[in-house]
N, C-alpha and C positions, 0 to 999 in steps of 0.2 A: 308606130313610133311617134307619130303627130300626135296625134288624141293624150301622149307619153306625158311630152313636149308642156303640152299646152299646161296638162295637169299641174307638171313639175312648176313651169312660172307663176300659176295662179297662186299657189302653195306657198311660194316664195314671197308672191306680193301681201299677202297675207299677214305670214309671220313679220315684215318689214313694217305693217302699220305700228305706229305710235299714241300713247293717249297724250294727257295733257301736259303730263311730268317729263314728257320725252323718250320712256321705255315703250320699245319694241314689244310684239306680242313672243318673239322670241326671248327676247331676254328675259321675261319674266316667266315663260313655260319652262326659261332653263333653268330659274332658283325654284320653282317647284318640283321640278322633274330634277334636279340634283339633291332635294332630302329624300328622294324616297328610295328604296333598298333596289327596286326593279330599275331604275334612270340608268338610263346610258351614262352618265358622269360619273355612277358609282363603279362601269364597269371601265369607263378608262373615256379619254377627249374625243369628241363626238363634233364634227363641222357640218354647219347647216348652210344653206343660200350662197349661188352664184358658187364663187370659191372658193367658200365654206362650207355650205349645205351639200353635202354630197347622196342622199338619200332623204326620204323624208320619212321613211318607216324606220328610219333607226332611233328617232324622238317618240314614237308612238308607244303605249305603254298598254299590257294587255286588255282584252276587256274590262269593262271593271264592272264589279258583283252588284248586283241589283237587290237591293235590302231597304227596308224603310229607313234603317237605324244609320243607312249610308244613302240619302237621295242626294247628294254632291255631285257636280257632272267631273269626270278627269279632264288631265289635258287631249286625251286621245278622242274623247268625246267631242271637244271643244275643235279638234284639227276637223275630223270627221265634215259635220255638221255647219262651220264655217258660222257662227253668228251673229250679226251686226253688230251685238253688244260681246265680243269675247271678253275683251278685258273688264268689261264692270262682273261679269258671269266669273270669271276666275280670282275677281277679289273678291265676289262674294263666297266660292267655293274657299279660297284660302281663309279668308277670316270664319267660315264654319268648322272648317275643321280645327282652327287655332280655339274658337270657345267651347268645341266640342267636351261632354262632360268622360273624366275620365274616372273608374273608382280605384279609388286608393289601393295600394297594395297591402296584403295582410299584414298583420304585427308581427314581427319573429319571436318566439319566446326565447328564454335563455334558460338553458337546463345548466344545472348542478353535476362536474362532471363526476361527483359521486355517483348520482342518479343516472345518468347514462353507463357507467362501469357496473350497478347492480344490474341491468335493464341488458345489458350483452353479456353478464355471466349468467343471468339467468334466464337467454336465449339458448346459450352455450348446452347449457346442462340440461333442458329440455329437447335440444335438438338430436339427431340419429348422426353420429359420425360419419362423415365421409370417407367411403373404402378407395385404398390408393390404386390406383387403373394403370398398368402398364403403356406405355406410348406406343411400344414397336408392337405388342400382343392387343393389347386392349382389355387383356382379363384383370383381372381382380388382383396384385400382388399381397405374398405372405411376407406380411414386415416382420413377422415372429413373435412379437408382442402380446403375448394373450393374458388376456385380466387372470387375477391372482387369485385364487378362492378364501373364501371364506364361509362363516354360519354367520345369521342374521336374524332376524324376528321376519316373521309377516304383519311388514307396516300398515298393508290397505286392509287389513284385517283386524288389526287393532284399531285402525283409524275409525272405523265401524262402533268399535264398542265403546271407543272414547265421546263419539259423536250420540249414543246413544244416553251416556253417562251424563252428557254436560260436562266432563273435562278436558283437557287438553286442546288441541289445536284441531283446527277445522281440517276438512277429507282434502280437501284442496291442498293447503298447507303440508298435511302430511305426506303426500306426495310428491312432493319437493323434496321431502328429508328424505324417502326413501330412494330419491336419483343420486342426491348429496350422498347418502350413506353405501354407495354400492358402487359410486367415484371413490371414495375413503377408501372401501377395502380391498377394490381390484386393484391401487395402488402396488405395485409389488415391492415400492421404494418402502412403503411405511408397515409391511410383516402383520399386518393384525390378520388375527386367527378369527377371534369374534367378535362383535359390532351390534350394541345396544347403542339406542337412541336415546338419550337422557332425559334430556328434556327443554327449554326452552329459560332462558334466565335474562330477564328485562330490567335496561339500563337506561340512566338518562339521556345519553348521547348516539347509544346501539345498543341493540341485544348480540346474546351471544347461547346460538344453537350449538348444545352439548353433547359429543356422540362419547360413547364409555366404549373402549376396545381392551382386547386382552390379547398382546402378543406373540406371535412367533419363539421371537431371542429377543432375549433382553442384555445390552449390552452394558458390562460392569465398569461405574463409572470410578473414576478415581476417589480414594477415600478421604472424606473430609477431615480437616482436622480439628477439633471439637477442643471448645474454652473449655475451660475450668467450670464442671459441674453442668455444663450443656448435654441433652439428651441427642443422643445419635437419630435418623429416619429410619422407618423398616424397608427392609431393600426393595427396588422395584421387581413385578412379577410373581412374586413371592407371598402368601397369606398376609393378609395385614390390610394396613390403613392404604399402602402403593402396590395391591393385585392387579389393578386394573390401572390403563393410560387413557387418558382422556385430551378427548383432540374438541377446537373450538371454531367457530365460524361466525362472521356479524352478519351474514347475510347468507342464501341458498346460493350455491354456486360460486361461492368468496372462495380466497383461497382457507386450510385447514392451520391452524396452529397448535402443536403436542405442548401442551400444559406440563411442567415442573411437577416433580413430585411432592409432596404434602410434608414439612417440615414438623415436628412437635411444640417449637415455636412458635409458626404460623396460625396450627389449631388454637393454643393456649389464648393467644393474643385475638385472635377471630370472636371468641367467645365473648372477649370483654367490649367491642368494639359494636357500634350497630351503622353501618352505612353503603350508599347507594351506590349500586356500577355505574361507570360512565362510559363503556364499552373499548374503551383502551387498554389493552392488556398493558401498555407501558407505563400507562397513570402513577401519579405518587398516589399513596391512601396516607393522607393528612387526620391522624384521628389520635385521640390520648387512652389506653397506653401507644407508644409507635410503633406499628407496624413494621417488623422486619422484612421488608421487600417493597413490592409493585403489584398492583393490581391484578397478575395473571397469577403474582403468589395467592393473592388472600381470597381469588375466585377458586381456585386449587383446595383451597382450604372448606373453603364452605361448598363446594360439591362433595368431598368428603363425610363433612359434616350430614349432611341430609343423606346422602347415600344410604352414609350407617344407620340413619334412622327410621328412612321410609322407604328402602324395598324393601318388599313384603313376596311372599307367595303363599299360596293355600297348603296348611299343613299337611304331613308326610307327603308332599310334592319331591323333595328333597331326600336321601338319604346320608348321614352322616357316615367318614369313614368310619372303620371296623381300626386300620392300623395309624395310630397315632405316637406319634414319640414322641420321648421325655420334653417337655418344655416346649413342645409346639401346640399352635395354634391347632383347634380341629379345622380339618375339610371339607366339604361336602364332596362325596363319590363322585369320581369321573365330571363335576357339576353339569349333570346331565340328570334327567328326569328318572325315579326312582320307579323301577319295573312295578312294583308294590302298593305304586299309587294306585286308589278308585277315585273315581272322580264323583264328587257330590252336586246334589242338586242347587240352585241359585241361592230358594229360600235358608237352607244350612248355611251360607256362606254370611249371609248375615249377623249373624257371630261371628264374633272378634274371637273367640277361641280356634276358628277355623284358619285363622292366618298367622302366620308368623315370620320373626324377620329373617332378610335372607343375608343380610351381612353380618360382621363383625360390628361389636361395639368398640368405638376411640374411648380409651381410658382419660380419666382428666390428666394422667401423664401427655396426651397426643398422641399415644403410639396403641393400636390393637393390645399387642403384646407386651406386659410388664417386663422394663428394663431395671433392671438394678445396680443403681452407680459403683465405681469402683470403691471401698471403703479405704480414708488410708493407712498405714502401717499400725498396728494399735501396739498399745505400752503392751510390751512381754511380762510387765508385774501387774496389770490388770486383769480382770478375771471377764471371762467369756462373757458371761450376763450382763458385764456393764457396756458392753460396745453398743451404742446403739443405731438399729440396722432401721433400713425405710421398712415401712410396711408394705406389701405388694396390694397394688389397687387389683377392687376384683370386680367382671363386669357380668352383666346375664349372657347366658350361655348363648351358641347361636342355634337358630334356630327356637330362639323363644317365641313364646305366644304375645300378640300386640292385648290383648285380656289384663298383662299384665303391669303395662307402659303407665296406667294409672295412678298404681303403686309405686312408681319410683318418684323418689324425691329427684330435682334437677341438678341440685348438689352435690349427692352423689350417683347419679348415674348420666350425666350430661347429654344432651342432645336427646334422649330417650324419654325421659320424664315426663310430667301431665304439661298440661298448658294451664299458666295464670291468668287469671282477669285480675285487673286492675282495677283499683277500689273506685265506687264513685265519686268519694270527697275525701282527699289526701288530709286537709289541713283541719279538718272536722276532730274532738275529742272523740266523741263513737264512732271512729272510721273501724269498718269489720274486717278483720284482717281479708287477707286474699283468697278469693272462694276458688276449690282445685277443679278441674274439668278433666275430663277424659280425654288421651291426645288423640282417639280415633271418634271416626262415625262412619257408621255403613249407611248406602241408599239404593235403591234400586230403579232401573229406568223405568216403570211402569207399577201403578199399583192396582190394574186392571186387574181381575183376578181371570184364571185361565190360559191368559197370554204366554202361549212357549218359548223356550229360549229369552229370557230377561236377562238383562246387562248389571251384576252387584259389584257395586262401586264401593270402595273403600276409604276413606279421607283423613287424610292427616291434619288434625286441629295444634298441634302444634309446630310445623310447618306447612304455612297454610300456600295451596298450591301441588301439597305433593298428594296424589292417585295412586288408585290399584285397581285393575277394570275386573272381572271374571265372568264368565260364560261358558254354557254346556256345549258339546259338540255332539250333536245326534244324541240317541237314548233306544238300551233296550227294551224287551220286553216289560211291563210293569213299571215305565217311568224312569228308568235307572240310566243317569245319563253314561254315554257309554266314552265321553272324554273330556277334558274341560281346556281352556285355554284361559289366562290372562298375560296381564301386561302392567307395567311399571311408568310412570310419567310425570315429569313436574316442569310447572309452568310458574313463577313466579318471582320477586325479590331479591329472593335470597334472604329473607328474616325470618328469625323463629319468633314466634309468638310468645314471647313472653314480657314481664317489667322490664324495661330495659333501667337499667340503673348504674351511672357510670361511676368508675372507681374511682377512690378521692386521690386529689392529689396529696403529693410526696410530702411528710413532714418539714414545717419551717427552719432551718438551720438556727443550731444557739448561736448567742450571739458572744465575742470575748473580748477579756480589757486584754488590750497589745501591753501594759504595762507588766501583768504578772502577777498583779492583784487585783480584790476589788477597787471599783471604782471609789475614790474619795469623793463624796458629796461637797466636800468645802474647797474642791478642789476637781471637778471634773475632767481637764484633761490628762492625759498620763507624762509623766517624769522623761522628757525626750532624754534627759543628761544621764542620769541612770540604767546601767547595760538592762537591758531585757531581760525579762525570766522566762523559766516553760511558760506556753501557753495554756493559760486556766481557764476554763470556763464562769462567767460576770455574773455572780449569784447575789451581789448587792448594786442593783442598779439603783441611783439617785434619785427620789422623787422629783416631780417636777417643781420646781419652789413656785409658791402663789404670787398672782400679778397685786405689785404696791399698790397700795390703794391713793387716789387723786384726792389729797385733802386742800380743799379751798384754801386761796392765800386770804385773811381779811385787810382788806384795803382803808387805810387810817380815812378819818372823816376828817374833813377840810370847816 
């Protein structure tokens, strides 16, 4: 207890010394030892010396870490040790750790919180659901919910022949569309039966990934009620220009938007118009003629537009029905694969005789199918022959051969026709008229010869962007392939390749004398005192009378 004793006072006399300022070695280990996180002052009032100090290990602070990057003695060092110079030793530890160099902390970047909402939907949609776990059981609960069926393409297998081809979108990419696409149809809220990938349509603000479905029920919307001489839509589900629903997305893993069906309007006016998505389906389309609607109508319109013009599949792939009635469109059977097909070899396919299309043509009415307006009552003393009836517009049949897309004038067979080049020198006297081009070209992914199974690629020259991939699957005896696959795909605009040449505007308005006559030259405005007449049209306007001419005054000579 002596040896305690003695410790305890020395300890005390110690911490009691002062330097020249008058601070105690205590007072100054307690504004040290009170910033640092381990001090007794952080964990609550701590008294030292006589009737204050009541311990002296309750000031002392752990070991402290022995590192070059820290050779600083602590205060606990300093109690320890006792050194003659404590206080010059604890200002020189204090002032090293005050210049001690410290590095900066990183920069925070600032993210886009568009870019963070792509960046977790399309964690989301790559990730494996998490199955709901019972709490009392710990098994697996049946929520009941089971994805919805549907048909679909084999995307990683196309992805294969696209990447072979040089079209479409990279193996990576397409693997995205096919998680997006089987989200789409497990949907059981949104009925789709089938589920084509469309294709990929780039905008200046967003693109917008195009999935083509065919549903379930189609539910019957209420009937429009149509101006005066306005052409009705063909109903949805139903052959025509709206068979198919087309759902949209800006991004993999966005949410789906079901696109409006296809107005005759919208096509009409599409046609005359040439301009760029901005990836807002709500956008105005600011363009002359005007657009009737929003950007999700006129994107409506021109996936139509190309649809009709660049699916393709390899001829008798398809079988056309057998039973067709009066006034209907034809079918394609069950639109499933025709037992009857053989599958040809790659080199074949390179003829454009071997392909043909697989939809309907839009008539320059807008509608597949010719409508014929109501006529109204005709005079009972006129004679049949004089009433005159529209002509019905007539398109190629489907399933035509793309052989013959070179031969259509774009006039009359719209969307279908060759593609133009556009002359060298417009303002030239021997500018040659517009040289016609073929709207297809076939290529092949290799021209190695020997190489089995080659990728023949199909390409549409007058919507540039749109593809057709084909490929053999296995082969018998003697080479004969013994099944073929292709695929459908477009990446691009949205423009067709041709002059674009916009329509003039509307004729100037004549102009009328408010008076009732022509104008009086010796008298150009009109007779306010005089009641007014019919309004005439001013077919004597006034020349303009010539400016007086400034004849010198001669100034008399003085």
């Amino acid at each position: 207890m002596a040896d305690q004793d003695a410790a305890y006072q020395e300890a005390v006399a110690f911490l009691q010394k002062t330097n020249l300022q008058g601070e105690s070695v205590y007072e100054q280990l307690a504004a040290v030892v009170g910033a640092s996180p381990n001090s007794p002052s952080s964990r609550g009032p701590v008294w030292v010396g006589g009737p204050i100090l009541t311990s002296p290990v309750a000031i002392a602070d752990p070991p402290p870490r022995v590192s070059p990057s820290n050779p600083t003695p602590s205060p606990g060092k300093i109690l320890d040790e006792k050194p003659s110079d404590a206080v010059d030793v604890l200002e020189t530890s204090i002032m090293a750790k005050k210049t001690a160099y410290r590095a900066p902390d990183p920069p925070t970047l600032s993210s886009d919180p568009k870019n963070v909402a792509r960046a977790v939907a399309l964690k989301q949609l790559y990730s494996t659901p998490k199955p709901k776990v019972s709490m009392e059981t710990g098994e697996v609960e049946d929520t009941g919910n089971e994805p919805a069926d549907f048909e679909t393409e084999n995307l990683v297998a196309d992805a294969a022949m696209f990447e072979a081809a040089g079209v479409g979108l990279s193996a990576g990419e397409m693997y995205g569309v096919m998680l997006a696409i089987k989200r789409l149809g497990e949907n059981e809220d949104n009925k789709v039966e089938t589920a084509r990938f469309f294709g990929k349509i780039l905008g200046t603000g967003a693109d917008y990934y195009v999935f083509e479905t065919h549903l379930k029920e189609y539910e019957k919307g209420e009937e429009k009620e149509l101006a005066e001489g306005e052409i009705p839509a063909e109903a949805s589900g139903e052959a025509g220009a709206n068979y198919y629903t087309y759902w949209v997305c800006n991004y993999l893993g966005g949410p789906f938007t079901k696109l409006p069906d296809c107005e005759p309007t919208t096509i009409k006016v599409a046609r005359q118009i040439k301009k760029y998505f901005t990836g807002d389906l709500d956008a105005a389309v600011v363009a002359y003629p005007p657009f009737p609607g929003t950007e999700k109508d006129f994107l409506r319109a021109q996936i139509g537009r190309i649809a009709s013009a660049t699916v393709v599949c390899p001829l008798d792939y398809f079988k056309l029905a057998e039973e067709e009635a009066e006034g209907e469109l034809p079918k394609i059977e069950g639109d499933k694969k025709s037992e009857e097909y053989e599958a040809k070899a790659a080199a074949e396919m390179l003829n454009l005789e071997n392909w043909c299309h697989r939809y309907h043509h839009i008539k320059p009415q807008g509608r597949c199918k010719f409508y014929e307006p109501e006529l109204p009552e005709p005079d009972p003393e006129a004679d049949e022959d004089q009433i005159e009836r529209p002509e019905p517009e007539v398109s190629p049949p489907l399933l035509e051969t793309l052989n013959n897309d070179g031969e259509k004038t774009p006039s009359v067979v719209p969307d279908w026709g060759f593609a133009i080049a556009k002359p060298a020198a417009d303002d030239s006297e021997d500018t040659p008229p517009p040289k016609t081009r073929p709207a297809w070209a076939t290529c092949t992914s290799t021209n190695v010869l020997g190489v089995q199974y080659p990728v023949v690629a199909v390409k549409s020259i007058k919507w540039p962007g749109a593809a057709a991939v084909y490929s053999e699957v296995g082969r018998k005896e003697g080479g004969v392939p013994v099944d073929a696959r292709f695929s459908n795909i477009y990446v691009g605009y949205g423009f067709e390749n041709v002059q674009f040449e916009p329509p003039a505007p509307p004729k100037i308005e004549e102009e009328y004398d408010l008076g009732g006559g022509p104008l009086d030259p010796e008298n150009p405005e009109p007779d306010t005192e005089s009641k007014p007449k019919k309004m005439v049209m001013a077919t004597d306007i006034p020349e303009k009378p010539p400016e007086p001419e400034n004849e010198e005054e001669e100034t008399p000579e003085e």
